[in-house]
FILUM-243438 format. One record per residue (C-alpha): z, x negated, y. Coordinates in steps of 0.1 Angstrom, whole numbers, padded with zeros to 4 digits, always signed. Example, Ala and Ser with C-alpha at 12.3 -4.5 7.8 and 13.67 -1.06 7.14 Angstrom:
residues 2
+0078-0123-0045+0071-0137-0011
This chain:
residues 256
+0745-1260-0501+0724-1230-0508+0694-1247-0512+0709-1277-0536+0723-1252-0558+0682-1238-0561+0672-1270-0563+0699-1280-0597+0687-1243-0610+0648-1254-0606+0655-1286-0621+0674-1270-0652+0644-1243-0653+0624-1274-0658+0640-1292-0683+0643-1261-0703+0607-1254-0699+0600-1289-0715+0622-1280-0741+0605-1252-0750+0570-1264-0750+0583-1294-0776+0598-1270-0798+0565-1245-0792+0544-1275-0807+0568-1278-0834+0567-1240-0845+0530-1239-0837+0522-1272-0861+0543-1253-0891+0534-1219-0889+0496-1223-0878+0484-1188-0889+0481-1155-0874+0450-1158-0850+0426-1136-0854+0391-1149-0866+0372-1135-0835+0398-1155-0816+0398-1188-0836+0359-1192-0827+0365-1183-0791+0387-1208-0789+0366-1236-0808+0339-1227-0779+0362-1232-0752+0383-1266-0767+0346-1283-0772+0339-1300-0742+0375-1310-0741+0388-1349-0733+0399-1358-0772+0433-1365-0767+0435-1329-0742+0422-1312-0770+0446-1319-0795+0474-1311-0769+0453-1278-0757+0452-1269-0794+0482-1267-0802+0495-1251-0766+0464-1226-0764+0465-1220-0801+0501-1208-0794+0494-1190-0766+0461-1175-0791+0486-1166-0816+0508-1149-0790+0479-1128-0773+0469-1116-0810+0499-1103-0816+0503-1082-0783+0503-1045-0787+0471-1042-0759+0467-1003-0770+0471-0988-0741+0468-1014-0718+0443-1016-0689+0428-1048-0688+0420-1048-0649+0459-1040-0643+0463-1071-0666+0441-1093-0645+0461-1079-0609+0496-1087-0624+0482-1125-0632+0472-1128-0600+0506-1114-0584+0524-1143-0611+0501-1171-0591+0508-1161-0556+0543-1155-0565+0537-1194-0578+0520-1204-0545+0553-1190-0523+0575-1204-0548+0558-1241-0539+0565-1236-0505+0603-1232-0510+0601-1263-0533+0608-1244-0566+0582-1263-0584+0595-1256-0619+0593-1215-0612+0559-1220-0593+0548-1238-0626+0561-1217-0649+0544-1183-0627+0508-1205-0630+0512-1204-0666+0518-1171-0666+0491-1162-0648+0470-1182-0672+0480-1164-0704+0474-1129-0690+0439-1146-0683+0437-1150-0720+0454-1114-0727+0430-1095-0699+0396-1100-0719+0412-1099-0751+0426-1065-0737+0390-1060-0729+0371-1068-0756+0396-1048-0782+0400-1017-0765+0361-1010-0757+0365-1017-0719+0348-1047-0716+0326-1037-0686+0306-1056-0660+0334-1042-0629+0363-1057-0651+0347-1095-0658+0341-1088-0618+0369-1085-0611+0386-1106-0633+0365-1137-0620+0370-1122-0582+0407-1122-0587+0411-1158-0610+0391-1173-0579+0416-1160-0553+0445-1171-0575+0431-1205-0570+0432-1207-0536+0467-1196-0537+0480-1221-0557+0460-1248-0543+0471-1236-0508+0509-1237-0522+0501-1275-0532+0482-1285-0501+0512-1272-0483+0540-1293-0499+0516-1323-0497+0512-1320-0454+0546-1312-0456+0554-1349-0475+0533-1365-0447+0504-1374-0474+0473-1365-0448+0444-1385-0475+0459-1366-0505+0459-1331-0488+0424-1334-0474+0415-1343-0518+0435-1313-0523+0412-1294-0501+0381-1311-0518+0397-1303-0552+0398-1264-0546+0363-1265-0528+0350-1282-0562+0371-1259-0589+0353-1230-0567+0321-1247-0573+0326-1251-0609+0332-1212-0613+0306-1204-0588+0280-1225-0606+0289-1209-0643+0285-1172-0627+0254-1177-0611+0242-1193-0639+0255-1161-0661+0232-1140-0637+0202-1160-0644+0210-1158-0679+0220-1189-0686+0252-1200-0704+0275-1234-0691+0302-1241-0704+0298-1278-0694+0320-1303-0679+0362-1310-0683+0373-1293-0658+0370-1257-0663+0397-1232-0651+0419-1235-0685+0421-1279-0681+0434-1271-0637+0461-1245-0649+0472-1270-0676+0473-1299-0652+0485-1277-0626+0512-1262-0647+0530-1294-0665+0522-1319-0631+0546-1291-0610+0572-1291-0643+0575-1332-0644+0577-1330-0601+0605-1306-0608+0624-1335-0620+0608-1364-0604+0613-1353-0568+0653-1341-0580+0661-1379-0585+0639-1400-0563+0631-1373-0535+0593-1374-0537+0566-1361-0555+0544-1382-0580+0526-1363-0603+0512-1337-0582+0491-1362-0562+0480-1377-0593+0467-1342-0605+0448-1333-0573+0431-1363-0574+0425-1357-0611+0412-1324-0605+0391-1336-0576+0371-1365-0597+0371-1337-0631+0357-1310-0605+0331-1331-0587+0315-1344-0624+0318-1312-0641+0304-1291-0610+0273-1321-0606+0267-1315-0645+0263-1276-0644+0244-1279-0619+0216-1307-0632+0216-1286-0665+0209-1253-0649+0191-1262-0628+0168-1282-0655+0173-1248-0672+0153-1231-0647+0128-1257-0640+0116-1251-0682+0117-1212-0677+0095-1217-0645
């Protein structure tokens, strides 16, 4: 009885989450303004590479969530403690997955991906923008990802799906990859940005695959659109990790 009654809570948690993404698009499209300049061309860079039609959704979500981080009072705050509280939100995501409280696991992964967005903005307006805090910052983001992928594997054994949580595995190996090969390239002096399926495109597909589950699984008792993510993430992952890699390491091949 217990567990039904988390179960109909989850499941109102994520219609009301829809809810207020819809009317978050709504808001967003009419009252557009308030991100700061340096923001807006951050956030051009980042949206470039994007699939057309997931740009014009990530616009209007990440320009909200833009908005929203401009706005913070980050006076004060320490961007490092920023980044350690994301990464408690996705762990406390990835224990959440185990109990089957997909809406509150997705709703924790989002989290964790806006104090992403706050932690260097935290960074870069306070003056603490340091080579120990985008360490740790990238140190901590990676082991978030395991989390959560660990959380999703888990729910996927436990639905008997062996093929689709071996591609979860191969998913997180090639997410990792895709970090991995942007921060070496960093260290060589090299800036990638390319490929579709950077960090920002898995928490989205992460994120809103765990909401529609949330309401999937409620009335037909199995999960859907968390297998079609992995295996979306897998086939982004592979391409955008095999790209970054050709272009660096053609990169380094001009440099000599």
């Amino acid at each position: 009885m217990q567990m039904e009654i988390l179960q109909l809570v989850d499941l109102i948690v994520g219609v009301a989450f829809l809810s207020f993404v819809i009317f978050s698009f709504v808001f967003y499209i009419i009252h557009p303004s308030g991100v700061g300049e340096e923001e807006r061309i951050r956030f051009e860079k980042d949206t470039k590479r994007s699939w057309a039609f997931y740009r014009n959704i990530y616009h209007l979500v990440g320009g909200w969530l833009y908005k929203i981080a401009h706005r913070l009072p980050l006076k004060g705050l320490d961007p490092d403690s920023i980044s350690l509280v994301g990464l408690i939100f996705n762990i406390s995501g990835a224990m959440l997955l185990i109990f089957g409280m997909f809406s509150f696991a997705g709703i924790s992964a989002a989290i964790g991906g806006v104090l992403d967005i706050v932690d260097g903005k935290t960074a870069r307006e306070t003056g603490r923008k340091d080579k120990a805090g985008a360490f740790l910052d990238s140190v901590l983001d990676r082991i978030s990802e395991i989390g959560i992928f660990a959380g999703i594997t888990y729910v996927i054994i436990k639905k008997g799906e062996i093929i689709v949580s071996v591609v979860s595995l191969l998913a997180m190996g090639f997410s990792l990859l895709v970090s991995y090969a942007r921060a070496r390239a960093e260290s060589l002096n090299i800036v990638s940005r390319e490929g579709y399926m950077r960090r920002q495109e898995r928490v989205f597909i992460i994120t809103f695959s765990l909401i529609f589950d949330s309401i999937y699984s409620r009335f037909f008792g199995e999960i859907l659109f968390l297998k079609i993510a992995v295996f979306v993430i897998f086939i982004g992952a592979v391409v955008t990790s095999g790209e970054r890699i050709i272009n660096i390491y053609k990169e380094l091949r001009k440099r000599g």
